[in-house]
BAFI-3210 file (N, C-alpha, C; in Angstrom, 3 decimals, decimal comma, padded with zeros to 6 digits):
// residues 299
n [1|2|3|4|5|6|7|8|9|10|11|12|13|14|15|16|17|18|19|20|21|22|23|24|25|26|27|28|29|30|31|32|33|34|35|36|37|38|39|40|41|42|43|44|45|46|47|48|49|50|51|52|53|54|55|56|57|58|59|60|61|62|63|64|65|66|67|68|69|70|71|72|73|74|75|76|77|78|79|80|81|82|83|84|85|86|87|88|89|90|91|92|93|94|95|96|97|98|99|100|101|102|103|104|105|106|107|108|109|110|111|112|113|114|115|116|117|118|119|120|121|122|123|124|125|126|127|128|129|130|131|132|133|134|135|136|137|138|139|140|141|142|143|144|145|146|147|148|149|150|151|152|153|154|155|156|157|158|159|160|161|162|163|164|165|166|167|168|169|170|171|172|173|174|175|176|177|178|179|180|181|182|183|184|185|186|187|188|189|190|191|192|193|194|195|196|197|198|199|200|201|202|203|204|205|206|207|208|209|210|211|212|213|214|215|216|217|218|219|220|221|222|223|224|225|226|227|228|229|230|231|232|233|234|235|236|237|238|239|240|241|242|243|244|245|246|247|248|249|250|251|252|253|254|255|256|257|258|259|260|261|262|263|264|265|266|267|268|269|270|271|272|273|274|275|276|277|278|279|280|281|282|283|284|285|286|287|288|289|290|291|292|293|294|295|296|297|298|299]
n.u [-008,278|-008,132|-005,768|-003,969|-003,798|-004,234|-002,224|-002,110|-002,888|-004,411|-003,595|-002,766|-000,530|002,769|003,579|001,839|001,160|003,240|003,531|001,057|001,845|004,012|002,737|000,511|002,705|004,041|001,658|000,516|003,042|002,829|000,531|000,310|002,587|001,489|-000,054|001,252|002,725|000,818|-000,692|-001,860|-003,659|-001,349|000,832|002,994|001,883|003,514|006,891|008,870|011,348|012,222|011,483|009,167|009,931|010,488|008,024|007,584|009,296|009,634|010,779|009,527|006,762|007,081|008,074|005,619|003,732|004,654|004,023|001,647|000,574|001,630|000,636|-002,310|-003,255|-002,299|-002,209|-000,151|002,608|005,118|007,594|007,735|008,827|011,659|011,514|011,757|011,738|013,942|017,001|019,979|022,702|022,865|022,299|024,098|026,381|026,005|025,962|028,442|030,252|029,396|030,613|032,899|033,221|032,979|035,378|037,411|037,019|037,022|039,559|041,581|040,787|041,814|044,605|044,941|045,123|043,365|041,008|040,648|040,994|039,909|040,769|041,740|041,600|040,989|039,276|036,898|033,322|030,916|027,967|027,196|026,361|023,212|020,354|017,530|017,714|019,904|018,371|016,878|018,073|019,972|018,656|015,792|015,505|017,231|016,300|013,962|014,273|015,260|013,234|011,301|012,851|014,480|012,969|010,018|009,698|011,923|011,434|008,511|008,699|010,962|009,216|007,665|008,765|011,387|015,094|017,490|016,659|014,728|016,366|017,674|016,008|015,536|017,364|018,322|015,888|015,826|018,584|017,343|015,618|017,149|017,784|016,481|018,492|020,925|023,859|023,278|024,729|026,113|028,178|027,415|024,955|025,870|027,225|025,435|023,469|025,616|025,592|023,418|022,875|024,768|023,626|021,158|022,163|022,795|020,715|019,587|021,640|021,276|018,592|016,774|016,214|018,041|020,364|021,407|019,800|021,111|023,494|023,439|022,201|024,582|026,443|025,041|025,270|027,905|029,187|028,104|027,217|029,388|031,907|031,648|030,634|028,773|025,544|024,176|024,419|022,858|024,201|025,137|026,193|028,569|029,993|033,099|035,016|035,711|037,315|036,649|039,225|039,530|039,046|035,935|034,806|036,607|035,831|033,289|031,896|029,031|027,656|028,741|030,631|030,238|029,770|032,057|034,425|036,755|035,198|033,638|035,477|035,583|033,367|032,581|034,585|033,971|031,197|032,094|033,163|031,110|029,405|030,504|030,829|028,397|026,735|027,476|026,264|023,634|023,718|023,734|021,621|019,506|018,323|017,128|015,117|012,449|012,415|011,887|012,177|008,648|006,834|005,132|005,348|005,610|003,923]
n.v [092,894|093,802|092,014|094,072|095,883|094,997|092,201|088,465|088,184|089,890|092,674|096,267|097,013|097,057|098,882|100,812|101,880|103,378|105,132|106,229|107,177|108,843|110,971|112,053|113,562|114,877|116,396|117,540|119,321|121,219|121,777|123,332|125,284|126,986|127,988|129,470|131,290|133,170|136,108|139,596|142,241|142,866|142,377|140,163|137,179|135,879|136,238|135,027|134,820|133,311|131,360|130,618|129,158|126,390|125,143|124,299|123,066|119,760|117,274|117,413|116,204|113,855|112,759|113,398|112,262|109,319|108,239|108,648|106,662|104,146|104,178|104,469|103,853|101,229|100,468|099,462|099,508|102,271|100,336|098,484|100,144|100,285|102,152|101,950|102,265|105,184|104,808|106,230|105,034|104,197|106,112|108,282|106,728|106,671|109,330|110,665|108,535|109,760|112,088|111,986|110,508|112,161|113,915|112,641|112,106|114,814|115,173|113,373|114,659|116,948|116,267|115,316|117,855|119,237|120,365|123,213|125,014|127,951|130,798|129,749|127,540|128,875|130,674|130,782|131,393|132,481|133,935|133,558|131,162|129,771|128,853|128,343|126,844|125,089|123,351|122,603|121,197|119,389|118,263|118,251|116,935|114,640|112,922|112,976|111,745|109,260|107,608|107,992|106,354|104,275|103,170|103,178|102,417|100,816|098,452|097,928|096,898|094,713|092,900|092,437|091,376|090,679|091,304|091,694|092,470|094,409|096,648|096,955|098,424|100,565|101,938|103,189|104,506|106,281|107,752|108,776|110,407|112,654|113,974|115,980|117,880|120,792|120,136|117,671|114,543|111,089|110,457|111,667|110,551|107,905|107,721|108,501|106,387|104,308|105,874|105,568|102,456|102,414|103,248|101,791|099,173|099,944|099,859|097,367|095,714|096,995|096,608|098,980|102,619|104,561|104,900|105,011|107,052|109,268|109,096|110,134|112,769|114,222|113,414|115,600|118,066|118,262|118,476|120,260|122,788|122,834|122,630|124,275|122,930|122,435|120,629|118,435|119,644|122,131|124,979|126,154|127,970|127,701|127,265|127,292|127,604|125,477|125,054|124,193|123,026|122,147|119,051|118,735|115,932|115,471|116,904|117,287|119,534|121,279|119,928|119,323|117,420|115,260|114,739|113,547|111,481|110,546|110,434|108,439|106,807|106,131|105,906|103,479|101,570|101,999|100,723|098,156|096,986|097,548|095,640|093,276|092,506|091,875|089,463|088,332|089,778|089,003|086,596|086,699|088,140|087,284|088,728|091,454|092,987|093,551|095,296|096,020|094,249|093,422|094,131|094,103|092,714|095,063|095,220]
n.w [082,322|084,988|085,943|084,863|087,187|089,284|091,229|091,507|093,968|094,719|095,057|094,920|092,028|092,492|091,054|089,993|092,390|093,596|091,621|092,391|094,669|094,384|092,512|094,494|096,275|094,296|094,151|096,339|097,251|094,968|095,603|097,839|097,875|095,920|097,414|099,331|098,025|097,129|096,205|096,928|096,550|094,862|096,088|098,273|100,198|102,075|103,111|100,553|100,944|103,111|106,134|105,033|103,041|103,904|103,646|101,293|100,881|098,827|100,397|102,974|102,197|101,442|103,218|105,035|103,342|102,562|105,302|105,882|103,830|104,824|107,331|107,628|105,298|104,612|107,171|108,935|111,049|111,529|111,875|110,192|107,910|108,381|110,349|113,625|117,229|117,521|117,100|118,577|118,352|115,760|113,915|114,940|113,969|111,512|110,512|111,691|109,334|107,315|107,378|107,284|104,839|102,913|103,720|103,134|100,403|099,574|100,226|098,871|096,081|096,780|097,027|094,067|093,022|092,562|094,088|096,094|099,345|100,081|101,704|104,062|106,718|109,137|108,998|108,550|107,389|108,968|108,305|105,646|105,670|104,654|106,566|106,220|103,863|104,631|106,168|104,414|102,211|103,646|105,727|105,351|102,607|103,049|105,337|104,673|101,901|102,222|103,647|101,888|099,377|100,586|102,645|102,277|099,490|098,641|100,366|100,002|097,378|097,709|098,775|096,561|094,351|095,293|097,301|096,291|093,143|093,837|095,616|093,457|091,236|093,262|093,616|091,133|090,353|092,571|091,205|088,589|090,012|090,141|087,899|086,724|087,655|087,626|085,656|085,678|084,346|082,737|084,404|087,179|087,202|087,704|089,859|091,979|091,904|093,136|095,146|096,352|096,732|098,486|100,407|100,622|101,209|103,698|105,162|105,114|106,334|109,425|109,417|109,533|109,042|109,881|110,167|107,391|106,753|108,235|107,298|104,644|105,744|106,649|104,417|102,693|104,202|105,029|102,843|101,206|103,025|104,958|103,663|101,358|098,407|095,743|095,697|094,216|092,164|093,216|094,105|097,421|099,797|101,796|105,344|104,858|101,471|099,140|096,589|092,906|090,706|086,787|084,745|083,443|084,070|086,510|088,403|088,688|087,269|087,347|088,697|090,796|092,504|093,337|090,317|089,528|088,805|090,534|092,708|092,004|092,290|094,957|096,504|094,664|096,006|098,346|098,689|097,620|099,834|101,651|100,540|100,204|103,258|103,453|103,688|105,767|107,942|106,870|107,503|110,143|111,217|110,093|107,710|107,533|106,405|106,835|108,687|112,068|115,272|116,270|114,162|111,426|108,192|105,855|103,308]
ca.u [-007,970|-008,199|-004,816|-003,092|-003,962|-003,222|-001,459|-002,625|-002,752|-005,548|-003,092|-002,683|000,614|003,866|004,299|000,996|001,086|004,329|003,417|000,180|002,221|004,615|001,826|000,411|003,905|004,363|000,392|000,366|003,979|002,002|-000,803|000,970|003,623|000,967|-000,917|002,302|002,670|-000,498|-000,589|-003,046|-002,903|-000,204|001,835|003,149|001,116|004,463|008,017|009,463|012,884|012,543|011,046|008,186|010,705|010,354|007,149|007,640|009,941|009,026|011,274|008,217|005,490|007,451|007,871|003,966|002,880|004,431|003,682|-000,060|000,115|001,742|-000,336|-003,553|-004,183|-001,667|-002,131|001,124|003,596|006,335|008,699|007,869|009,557|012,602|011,418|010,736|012,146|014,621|018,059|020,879|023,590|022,664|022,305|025,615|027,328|026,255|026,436|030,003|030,358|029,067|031,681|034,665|033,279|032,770|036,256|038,272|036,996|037,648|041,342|041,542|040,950|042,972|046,099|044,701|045,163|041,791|040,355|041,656|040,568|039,922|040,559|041,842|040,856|040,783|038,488|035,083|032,412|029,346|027,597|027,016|025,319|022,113|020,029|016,890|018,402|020,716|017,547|015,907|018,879|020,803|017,879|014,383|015,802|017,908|014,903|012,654|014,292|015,569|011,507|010,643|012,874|014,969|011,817|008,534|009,664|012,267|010,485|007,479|008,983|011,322|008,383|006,796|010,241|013,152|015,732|017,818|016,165|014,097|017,465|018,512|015,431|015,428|018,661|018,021|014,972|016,781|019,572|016,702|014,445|017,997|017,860|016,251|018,906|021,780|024,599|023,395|025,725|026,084|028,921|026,580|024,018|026,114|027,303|024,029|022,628|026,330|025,310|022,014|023,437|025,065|022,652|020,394|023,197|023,344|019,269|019,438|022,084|020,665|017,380|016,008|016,835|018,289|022,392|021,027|019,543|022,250|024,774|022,701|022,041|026,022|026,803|024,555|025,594|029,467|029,504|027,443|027,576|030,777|032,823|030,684|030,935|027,521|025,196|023,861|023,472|022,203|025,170|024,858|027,470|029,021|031,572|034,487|034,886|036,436|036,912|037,354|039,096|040,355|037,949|034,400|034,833|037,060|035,432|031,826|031,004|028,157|026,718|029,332|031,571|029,177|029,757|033,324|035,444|037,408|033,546|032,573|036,159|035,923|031,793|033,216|035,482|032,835|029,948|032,347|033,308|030,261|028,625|031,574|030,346|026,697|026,424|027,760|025,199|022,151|023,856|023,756|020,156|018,170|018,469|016,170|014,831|011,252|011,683|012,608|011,187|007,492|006,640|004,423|006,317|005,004|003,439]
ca.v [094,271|093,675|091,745|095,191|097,036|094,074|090,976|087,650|088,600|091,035|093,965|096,814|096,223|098,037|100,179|101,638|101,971|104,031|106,598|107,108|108,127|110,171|111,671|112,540|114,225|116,415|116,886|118,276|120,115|122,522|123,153|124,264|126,197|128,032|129,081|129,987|131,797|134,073|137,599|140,141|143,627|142,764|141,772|138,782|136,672|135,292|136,583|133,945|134,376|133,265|130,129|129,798|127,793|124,716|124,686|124,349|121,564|118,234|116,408|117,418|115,704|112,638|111,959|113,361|111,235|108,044|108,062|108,147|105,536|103,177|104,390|104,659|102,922|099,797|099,948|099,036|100,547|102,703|099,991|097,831|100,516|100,514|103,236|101,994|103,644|105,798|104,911|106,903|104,717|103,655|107,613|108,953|106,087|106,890|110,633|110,140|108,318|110,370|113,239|110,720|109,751|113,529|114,578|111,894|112,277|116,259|114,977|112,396|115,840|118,055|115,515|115,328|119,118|119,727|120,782|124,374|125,743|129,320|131,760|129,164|126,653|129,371|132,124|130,156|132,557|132,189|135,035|133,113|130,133|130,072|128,373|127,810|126,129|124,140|122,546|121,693|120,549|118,372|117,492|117,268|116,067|113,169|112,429|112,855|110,859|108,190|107,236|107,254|104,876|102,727|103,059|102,796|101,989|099,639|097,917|097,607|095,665|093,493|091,594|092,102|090,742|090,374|092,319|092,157|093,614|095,848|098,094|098,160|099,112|101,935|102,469|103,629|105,688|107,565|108,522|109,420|111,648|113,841|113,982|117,360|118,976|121,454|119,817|115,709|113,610|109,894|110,432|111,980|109,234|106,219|108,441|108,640|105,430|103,427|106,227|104,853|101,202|102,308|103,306|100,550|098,129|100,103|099,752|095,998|095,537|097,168|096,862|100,299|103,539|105,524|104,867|105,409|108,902|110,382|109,470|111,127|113,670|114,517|113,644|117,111|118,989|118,439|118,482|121,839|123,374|123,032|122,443|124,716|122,903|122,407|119,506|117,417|120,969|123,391|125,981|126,192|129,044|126,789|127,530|127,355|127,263|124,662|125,916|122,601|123,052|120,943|119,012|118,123|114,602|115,345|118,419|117,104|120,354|122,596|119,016|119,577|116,484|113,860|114,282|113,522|110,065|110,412|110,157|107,034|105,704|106,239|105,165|102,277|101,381|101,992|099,554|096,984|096,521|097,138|094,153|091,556|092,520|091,974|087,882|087,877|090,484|088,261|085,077|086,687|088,956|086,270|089,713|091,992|094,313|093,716|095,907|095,678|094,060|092,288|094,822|093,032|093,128|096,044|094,698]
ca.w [082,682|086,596|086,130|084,483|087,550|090,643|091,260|091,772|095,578|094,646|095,593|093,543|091,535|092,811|090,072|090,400|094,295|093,638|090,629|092,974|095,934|093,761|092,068|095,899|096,966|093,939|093,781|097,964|097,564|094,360|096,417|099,394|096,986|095,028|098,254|099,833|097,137|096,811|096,209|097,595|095,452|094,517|097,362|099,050|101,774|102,984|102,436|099,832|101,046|104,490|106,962|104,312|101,892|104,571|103,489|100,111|100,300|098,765|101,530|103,921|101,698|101,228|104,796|105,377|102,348|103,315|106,434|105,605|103,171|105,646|108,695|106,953|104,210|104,909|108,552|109,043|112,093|110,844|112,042|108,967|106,469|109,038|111,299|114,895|118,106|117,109|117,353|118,603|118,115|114,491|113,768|114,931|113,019|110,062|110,279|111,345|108,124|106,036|107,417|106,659|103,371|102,314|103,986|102,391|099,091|099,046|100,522|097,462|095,069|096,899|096,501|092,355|092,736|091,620|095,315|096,696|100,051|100,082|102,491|105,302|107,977|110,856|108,601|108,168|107,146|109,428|108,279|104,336|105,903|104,381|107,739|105,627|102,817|105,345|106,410|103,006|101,527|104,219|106,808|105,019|101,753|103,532|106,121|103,196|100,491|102,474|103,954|100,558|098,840|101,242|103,202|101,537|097,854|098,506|101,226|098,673|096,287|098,002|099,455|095,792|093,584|095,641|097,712|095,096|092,068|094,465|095,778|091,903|090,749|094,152|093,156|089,523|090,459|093,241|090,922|087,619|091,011|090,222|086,429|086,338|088,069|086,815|085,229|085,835|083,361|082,685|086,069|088,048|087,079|088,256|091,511|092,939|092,143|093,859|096,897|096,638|097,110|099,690|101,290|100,771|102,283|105,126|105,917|104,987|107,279|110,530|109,791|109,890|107,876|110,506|109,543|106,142|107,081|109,137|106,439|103,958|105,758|106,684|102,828|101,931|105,409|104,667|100,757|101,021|104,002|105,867|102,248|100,021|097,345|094,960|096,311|093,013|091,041|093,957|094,683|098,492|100,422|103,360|106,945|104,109|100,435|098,502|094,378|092,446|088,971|085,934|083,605|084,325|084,359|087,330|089,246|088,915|086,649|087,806|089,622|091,936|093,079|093,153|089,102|089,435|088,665|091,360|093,964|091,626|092,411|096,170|096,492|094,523|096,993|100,026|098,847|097,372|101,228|102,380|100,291|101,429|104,717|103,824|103,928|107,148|108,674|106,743|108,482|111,528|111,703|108,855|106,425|108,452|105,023|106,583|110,114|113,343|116,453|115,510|113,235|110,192|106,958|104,724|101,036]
c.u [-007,581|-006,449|-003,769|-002,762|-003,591|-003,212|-001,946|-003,273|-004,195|-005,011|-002,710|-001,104|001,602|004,032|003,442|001,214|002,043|003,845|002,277|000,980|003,393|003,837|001,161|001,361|003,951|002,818|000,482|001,405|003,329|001,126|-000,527|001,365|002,466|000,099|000,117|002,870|001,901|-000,399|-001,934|-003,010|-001,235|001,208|001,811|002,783|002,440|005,809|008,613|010,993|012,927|011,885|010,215|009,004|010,647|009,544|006,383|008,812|009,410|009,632|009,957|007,156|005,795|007,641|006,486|002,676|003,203|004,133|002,139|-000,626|000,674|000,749|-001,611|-004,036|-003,571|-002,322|-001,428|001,987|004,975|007,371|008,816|008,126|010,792|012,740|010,475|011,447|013,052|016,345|019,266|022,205|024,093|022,843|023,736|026,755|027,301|026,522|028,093|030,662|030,232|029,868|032,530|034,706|033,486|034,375|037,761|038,193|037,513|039,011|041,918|041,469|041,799|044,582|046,061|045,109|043,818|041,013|041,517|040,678|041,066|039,783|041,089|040,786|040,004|040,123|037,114|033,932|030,576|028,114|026,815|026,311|023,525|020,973|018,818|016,911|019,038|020,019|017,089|017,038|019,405|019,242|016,757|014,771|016,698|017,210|014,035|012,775|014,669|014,147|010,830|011,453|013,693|013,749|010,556|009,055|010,440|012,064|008,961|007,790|009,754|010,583|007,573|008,038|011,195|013,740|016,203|017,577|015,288|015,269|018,019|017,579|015,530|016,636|018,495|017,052|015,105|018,012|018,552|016,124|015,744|018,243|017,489|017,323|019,977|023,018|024,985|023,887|025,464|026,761|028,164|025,532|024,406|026,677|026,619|023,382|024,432|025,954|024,070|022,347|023,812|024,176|021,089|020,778|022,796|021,560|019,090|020,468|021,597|018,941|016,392|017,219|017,634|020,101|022,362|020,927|020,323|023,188|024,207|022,524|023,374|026,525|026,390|025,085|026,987|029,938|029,140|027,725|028,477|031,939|032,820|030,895|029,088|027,125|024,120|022,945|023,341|023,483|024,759|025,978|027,329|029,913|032,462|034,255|035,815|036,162|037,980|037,861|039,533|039,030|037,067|034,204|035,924|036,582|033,900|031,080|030,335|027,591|027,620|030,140|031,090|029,193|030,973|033,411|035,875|036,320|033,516|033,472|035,852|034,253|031,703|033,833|034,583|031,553|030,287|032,579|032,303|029,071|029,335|031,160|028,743|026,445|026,597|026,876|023,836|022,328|022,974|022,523|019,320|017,579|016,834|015,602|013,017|010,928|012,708|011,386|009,940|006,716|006,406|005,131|005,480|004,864|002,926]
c.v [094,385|093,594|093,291|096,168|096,371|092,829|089,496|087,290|089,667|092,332|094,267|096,823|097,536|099,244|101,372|102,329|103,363|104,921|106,750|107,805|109,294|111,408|112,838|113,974|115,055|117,274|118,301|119,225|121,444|122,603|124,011|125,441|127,242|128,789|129,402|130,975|133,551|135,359|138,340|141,490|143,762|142,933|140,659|138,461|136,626|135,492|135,126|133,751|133,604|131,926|129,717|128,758|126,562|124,226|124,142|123,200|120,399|116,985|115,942|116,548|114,101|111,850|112,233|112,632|109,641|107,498|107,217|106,750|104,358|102,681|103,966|103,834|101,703|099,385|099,155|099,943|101,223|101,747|099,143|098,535|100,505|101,555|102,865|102,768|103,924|105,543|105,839|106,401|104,375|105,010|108,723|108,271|106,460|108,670|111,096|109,800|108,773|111,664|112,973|110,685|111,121|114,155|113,722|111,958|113,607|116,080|114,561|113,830|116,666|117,723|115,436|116,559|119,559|120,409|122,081|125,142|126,948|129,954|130,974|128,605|128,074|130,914|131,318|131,615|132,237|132,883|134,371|132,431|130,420|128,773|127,604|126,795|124,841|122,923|121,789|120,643|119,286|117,822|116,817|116,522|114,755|112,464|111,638|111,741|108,906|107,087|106,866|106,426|104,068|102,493|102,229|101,499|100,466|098,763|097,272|096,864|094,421|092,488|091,175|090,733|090,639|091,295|092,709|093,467|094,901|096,721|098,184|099,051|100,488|102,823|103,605|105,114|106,673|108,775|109,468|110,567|113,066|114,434|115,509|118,551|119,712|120,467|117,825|115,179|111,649|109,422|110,968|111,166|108,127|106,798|108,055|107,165|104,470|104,614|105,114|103,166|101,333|102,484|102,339|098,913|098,332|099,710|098,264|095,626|095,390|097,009|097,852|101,676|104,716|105,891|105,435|107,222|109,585|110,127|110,169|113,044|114,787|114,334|115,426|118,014|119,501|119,041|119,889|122,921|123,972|123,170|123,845|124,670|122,208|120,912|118,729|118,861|122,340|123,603|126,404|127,619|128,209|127,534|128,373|127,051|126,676|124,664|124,217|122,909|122,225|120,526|118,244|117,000|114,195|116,387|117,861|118,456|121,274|121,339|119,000|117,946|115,370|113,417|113,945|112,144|109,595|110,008|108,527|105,964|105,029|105,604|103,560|101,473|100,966|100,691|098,076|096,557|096,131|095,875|093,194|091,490|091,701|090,705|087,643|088,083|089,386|087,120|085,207|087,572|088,175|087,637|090,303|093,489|094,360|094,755|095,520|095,002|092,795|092,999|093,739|093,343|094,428|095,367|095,682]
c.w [084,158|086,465|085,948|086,075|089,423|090,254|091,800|093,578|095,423|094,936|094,122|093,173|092,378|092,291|089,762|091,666|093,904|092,312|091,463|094,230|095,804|093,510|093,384|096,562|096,087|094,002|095,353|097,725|096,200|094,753|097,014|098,642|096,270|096,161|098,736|099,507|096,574|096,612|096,308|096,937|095,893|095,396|097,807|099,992|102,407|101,760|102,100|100,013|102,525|104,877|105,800|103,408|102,536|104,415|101,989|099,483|100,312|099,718|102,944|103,316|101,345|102,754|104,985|104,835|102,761|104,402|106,581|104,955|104,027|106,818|108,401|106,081|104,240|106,118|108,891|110,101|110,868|110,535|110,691|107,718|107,216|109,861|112,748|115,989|117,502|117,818|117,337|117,917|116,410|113,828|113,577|114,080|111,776|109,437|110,588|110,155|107,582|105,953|106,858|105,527|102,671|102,488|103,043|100,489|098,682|098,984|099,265|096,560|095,335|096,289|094,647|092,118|092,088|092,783|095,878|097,743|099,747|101,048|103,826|106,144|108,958|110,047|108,441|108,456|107,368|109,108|106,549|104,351|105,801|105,452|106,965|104,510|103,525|105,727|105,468|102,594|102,090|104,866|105,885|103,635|102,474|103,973|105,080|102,356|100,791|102,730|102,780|099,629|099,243|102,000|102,659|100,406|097,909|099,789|100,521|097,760|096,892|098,441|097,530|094,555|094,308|095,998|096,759|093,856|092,838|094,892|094,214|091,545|091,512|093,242|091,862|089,695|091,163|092,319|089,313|088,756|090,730|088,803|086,072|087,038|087,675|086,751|085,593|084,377|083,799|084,140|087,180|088,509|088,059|089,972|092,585|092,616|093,144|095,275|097,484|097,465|097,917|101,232|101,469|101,518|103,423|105,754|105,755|106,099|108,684|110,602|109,817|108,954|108,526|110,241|108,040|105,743|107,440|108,225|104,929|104,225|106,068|105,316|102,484|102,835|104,709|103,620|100,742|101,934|104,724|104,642|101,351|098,603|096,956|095,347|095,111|092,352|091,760|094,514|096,150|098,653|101,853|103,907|105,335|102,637|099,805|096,791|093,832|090,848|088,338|085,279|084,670|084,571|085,938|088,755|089,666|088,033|087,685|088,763|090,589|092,013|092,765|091,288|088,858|089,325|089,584|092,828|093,548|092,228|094,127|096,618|096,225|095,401|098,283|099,917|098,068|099,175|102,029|101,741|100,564|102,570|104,812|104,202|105,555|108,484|108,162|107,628|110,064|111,959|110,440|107,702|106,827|107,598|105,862|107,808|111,302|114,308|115,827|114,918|111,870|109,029|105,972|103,374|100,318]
res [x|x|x|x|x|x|x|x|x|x|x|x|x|x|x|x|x|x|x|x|x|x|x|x|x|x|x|x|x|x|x|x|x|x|x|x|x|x|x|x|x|x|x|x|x|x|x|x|x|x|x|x|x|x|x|x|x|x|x|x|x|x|x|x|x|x|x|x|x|x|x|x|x|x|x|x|x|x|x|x|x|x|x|x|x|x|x|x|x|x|x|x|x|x|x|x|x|x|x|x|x|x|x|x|x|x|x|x|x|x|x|x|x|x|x|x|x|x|x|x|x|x|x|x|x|x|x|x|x|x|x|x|x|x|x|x|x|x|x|x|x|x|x|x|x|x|x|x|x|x|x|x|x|x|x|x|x|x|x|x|x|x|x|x|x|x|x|x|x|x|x|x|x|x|x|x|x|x|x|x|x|x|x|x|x|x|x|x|x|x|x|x|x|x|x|x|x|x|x|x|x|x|x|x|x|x|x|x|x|x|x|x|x|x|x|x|x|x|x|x|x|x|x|x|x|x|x|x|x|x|x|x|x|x|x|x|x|x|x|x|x|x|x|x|x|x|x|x|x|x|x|x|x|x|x|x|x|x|x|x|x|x|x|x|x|x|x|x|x|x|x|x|x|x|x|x|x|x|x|x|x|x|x|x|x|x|x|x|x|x|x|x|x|x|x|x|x|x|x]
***
């Protein structure tokens, strides 16, 4: 029975470790949410349209949960999930990127005829930008999701099985964490797990999750925000609006873009390059998945 539950190492198995620290993140984000929540004759503690929603995002409990379990119960530095000082340069690159990748792909639809700005470049409608939302969606979900599985999760297994199978498996479970959301398809599916890849390249590469994060977090900014086009389901109101039509296998549907053909071709495209690249980076940093600096490997 012992064996079912850890590994010849005496540690508890991966797959446990990870449904307890899921379990953790949605357990803390419905506490908060239902006291956040509360009603007093029959009125609201805290207006539900406003700042309280930051507190009610699970992006927050996934960075506040892994943290702990690294800090605390590993006793392990951040730097061994890929978070040690904070790089600028690693940061702006990839949020850069993630403008390019977002602006080229809308370009790529517009030329399909399937992408139609509305209302013009020189009318952007500041007044629509939903500020609270802007945060959940682009910042603490990118922050958030990246910490927990190029971070933690896939950091956790590659020492347990292999880089390898550890970013597919991330891979996979990043793109199912989206399964519940409005209009996810089989194209939406493989979308998000080749983002995922990409974004698991990019933290195996440098070492640290910070190129990872900032192009994450410019993927949801751009796509939603500045575009306003729907960010894997959630209808945002961005700067400018971009109305995508034609069939759903080309539009992305109600999942917005990311469910489109024309994303998988162009994603396609981005992490076949960026794995030709990858041998060259392991040659040349000995394939630096465990950290930066002398940061202890995370198990």
């Amino acid at each position: 029975m012992r064996f079912i539950f850890k590994n010849s190492n005496r540690e508890l198995r991966a797959g446990w470790e990870i449904l307890l620290v899921a379990a953790a993140i949605l357990a803390v984000t419905l506490v908060v949410s239902f006291g956040l929540s509360l009603r007093i004759d029959s009125r609201q503690l805290f207006d539900q349209g406003g700042w309280v929603r930051l507190l009610k995002a699970n992006g927050l409990y996934m960075l506040i949960v892994v943290c702990f379990t690294v800090r605390v119960l590993h006793r392990r530095p951040l730097g061994s999930i890929g978070l040690p000082n904070p790089d600028r340069k690693d940061f702006f690159a990839g949020f850069a990127g993630g403008a390019l990748l977002i602006s080229c792909t809308l370009l790529l639809l517009w030329a399909l005829g399937i992408a139609d700005l509305q209302r013009g470049w020189l009318h952007p409608n500041w007044g629509q930008v939903d500020v609270v939302d802007l945060i959940i969606t682009s910042f603490l979900a990118g922050i958030g999701e990246e910490i927990l599985f190029r971070g933690y999760i896939q950091h956790l297994l590659s020492r347990r099985i292999g880089v390898f199978l550890a970013v597919g498996i991330t891979s996979v479970l990043f793109s199912l964490a989206h399964m519940g959301n409005p209009g996810y398809t089989w194209i939406s599916a493989l979308n998000i797990i080749l983002i995922a890849l990409i974004f698991s390249v990019m933290t195996i590469r440098t070492g640290k999750l910070y190129s990872a994060m900032a192009l994450h977090i410019s993927w949801n900014l751009f796509q939603g925000y500045i575009f306003g086009v729907a960010v894997s389901g959630n209808i945002p109101h961005g700067l400018y609006t971009v109305q995508l039509t034609g069939a759903a296998w080309l539009t992305g549907g109600t999942f917005g873009m990311e469910g489109s053909l024309a994303v998988t071709f162009i994603l396609g495209l981005v992490f076949v390059f960026l794995l030709l690249r990858l041998p060259l980076a392991w040659r040349g940093a000995g394939m630096r998945i465990t950290g930066s600096g002398n940061s202890r490997p995370f198990r």
